[in-house]
N, C-alpha and C positions, 0 to 999 in steps of 0.2 A: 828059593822062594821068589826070588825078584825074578827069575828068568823065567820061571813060569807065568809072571804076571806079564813079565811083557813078551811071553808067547799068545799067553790067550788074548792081552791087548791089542799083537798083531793080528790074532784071526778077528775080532770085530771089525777092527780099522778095514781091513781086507774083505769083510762081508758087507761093509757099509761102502767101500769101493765097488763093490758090484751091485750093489741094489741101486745107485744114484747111476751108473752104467745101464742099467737095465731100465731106470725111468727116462736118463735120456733115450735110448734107443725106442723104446716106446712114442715117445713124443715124436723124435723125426720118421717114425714110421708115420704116425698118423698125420704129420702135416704132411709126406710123400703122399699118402692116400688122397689127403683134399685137394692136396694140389694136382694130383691127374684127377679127379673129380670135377676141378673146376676146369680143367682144359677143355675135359671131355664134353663135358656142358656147354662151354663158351664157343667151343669151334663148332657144336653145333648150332646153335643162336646163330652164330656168326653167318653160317655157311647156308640157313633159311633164307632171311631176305635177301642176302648175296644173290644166292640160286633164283630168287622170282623176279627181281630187277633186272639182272642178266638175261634171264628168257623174256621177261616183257621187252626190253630194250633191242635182245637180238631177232624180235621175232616183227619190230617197229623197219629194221633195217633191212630186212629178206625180201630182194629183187624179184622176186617170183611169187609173190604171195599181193595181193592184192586188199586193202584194209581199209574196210568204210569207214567216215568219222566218227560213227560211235565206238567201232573196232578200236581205231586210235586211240579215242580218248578212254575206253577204259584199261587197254593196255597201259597209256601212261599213268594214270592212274593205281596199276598196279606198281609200278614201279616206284610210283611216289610215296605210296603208303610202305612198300618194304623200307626204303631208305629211310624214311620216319622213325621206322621199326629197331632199324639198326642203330641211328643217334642213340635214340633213346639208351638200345644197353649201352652201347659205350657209354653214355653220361655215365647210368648208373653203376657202372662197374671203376668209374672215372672218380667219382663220387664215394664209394665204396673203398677205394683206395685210401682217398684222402680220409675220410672218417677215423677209420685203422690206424694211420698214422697222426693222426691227431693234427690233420693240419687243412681243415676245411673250414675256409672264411666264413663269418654267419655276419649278416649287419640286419637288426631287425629294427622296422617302423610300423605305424600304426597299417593297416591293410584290411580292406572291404574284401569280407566275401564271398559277397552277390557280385562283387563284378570278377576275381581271381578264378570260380571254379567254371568260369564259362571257360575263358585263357587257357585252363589245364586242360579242360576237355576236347577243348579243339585239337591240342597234340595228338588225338587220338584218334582224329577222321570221321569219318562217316560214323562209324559206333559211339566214336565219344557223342555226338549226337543224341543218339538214343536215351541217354542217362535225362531221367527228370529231376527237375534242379527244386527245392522248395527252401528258398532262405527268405527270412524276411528283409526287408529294405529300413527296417529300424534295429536289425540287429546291430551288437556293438561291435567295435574293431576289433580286428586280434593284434597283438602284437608277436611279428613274426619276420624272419627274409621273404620277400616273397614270391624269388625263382628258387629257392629251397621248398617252399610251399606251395608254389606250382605243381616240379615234383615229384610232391608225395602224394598230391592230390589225383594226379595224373596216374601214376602208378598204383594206390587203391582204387581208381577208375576201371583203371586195364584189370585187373585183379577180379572184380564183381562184375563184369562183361564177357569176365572170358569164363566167367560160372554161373552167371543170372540165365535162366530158361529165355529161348526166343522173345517168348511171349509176355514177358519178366521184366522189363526193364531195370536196369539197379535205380535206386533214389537217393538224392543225396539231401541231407537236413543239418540244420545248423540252428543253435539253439543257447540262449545266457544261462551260465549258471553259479550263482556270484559273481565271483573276477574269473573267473575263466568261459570260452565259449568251446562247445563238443561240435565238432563236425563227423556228422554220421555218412557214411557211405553202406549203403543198405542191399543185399543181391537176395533174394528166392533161390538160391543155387542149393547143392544136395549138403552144404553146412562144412562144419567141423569139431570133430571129438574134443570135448571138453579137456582131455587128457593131452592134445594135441596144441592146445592154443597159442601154447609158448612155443611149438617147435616151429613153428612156421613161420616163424621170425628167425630161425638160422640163416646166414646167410647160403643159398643154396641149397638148401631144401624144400623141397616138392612130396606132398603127403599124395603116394600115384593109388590112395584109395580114396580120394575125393573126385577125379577125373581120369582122362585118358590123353590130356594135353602134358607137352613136353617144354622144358624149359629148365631155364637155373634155379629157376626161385629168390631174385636178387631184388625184388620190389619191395615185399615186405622188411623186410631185414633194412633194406637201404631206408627206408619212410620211418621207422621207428628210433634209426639213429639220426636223422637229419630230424625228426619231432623234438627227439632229447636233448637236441646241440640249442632248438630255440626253446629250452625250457617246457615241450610240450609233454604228452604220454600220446601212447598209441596201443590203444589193445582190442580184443575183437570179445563181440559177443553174440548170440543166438537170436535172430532173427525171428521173434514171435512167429508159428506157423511153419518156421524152416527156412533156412539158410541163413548166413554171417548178416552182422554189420560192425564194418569196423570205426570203432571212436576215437576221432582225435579229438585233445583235449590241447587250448592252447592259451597261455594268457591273454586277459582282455585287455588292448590298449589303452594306457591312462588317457582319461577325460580330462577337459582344461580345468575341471572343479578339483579336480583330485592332483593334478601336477599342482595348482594355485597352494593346496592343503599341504601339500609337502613343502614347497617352498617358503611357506609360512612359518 
């Protein structure tokens, strides 16, 4: 009797040895997959702006070629915005790292606004331009980092720019609501499936049924973990009429009434 106990006790131990076999192997399959996913991705990104800095630059230098100053300066031009281009992912894939590993500094102070989303939009050139700004000048402070909130600012910027119609410009709005303030970044672009809202926050995902542009898809993913490190939320919603706007939600800077009331 005993030996049969511990026969059939060997065959469990032995099937419970191959199933925990079989989930590891499952797991380093699928982290194999994201990791040539994200290669595949990255070396493309990468190999973008590379490619149009290179030919703007080597097309600056071509003895045989003859380049009025507006020639010039939009060629350098192009070049300035690829390298722009390129910071950028590296930050966020820099940034991305460190989140992951649980080792991205945050030091947040009180931070205006009206004057931070001009800062972030600039990172974005000419386009960032286009974006109409409506905050008010009595709204309250957030309490935040505020090259962490640059950003993400900057990154849901590029995000409703690179989906707002021409003639669409994205809007960005900010607004009190109790102790926290919502910053809206608003696009007219073709939206996203309700079923969808959460995925687009994976890192590296790209829904290729909303557009026909390419990329990692590291913006959003990267913005809703750098919101949550300073106690923010970041989630998206429908656009009255059609298309996204995404809400950051961030706390509101203690006022000297209310540090006074604590201190009390």
């Amino acid at each position: 009797m005993l030996t049969a106990f511990a026969a059939q006790a060997a065959v469990a131990l032995d099937r419970h040895r191959l199933a925990v076999q079989a989930a590891q192997a499952a797991e380093l399959a699928e982290a194999d997959r994201a990791r040539t996913a994200l290669l595949s991705a990255v070396s493309h990104e990468l190999r973008s702006p590379l490619a149009s800095a290179k030919t703007a630059v080597s097309s600056l230098r071509a003895s045989d070629v003859f380049w009025t100053r507006h020639d010039q300066t939009e060629l350098l031009a192009t070049a300035d915005e690829s390298l722009d281009r390129l910071t950028r992912l590296v930050e966020n894939l820099l940034d991305m790292s460190r989140l992951q590993a649980g080792a991205l500094h945050v030091s947040t102070q009180p931070v205006v606004l009206g004057e931070l989303v001009p800062l972030a939009l600039d990172q974005l050139g000419p386009a960032g331009h286009s974006v109409d700004i409506r905050i008010s000048q009595t709204l309250p402070e957030v309490s935040a980092d505020p090259h962490l909130l640059e950003r993400i600012i900057a990154n849901l910027a590029a995000n409703a720019i690179r989906h707002a119609p021409a003639d669409q410009p994205p809007v960005i709005t900010a607004s009190a609501l109790g102790n926290r303030v919502e910053l809206r970044v608003i696009d007219r672009g073709p939206g996203i499936p309700e079923t969808d809202h959460e995925r687009v926050f994976a890192p590296f995902q790209r829904l290729g049924d909303r557009d026909n542009t390419t990329g990692v898809g590291l913006g959003l993913g990267l913005s809703r973990g750098l919101s949550e490190a300073m106690e923010g939320k970041l989630a998206p919603e429908e656009t009255p009429g059609g298309g996204v706007t995404m809400v950051l939600s961030l706390p509101a800077a203690p006022t000297d009434a209310g540090v006074a009331e604590v201190e009390a």
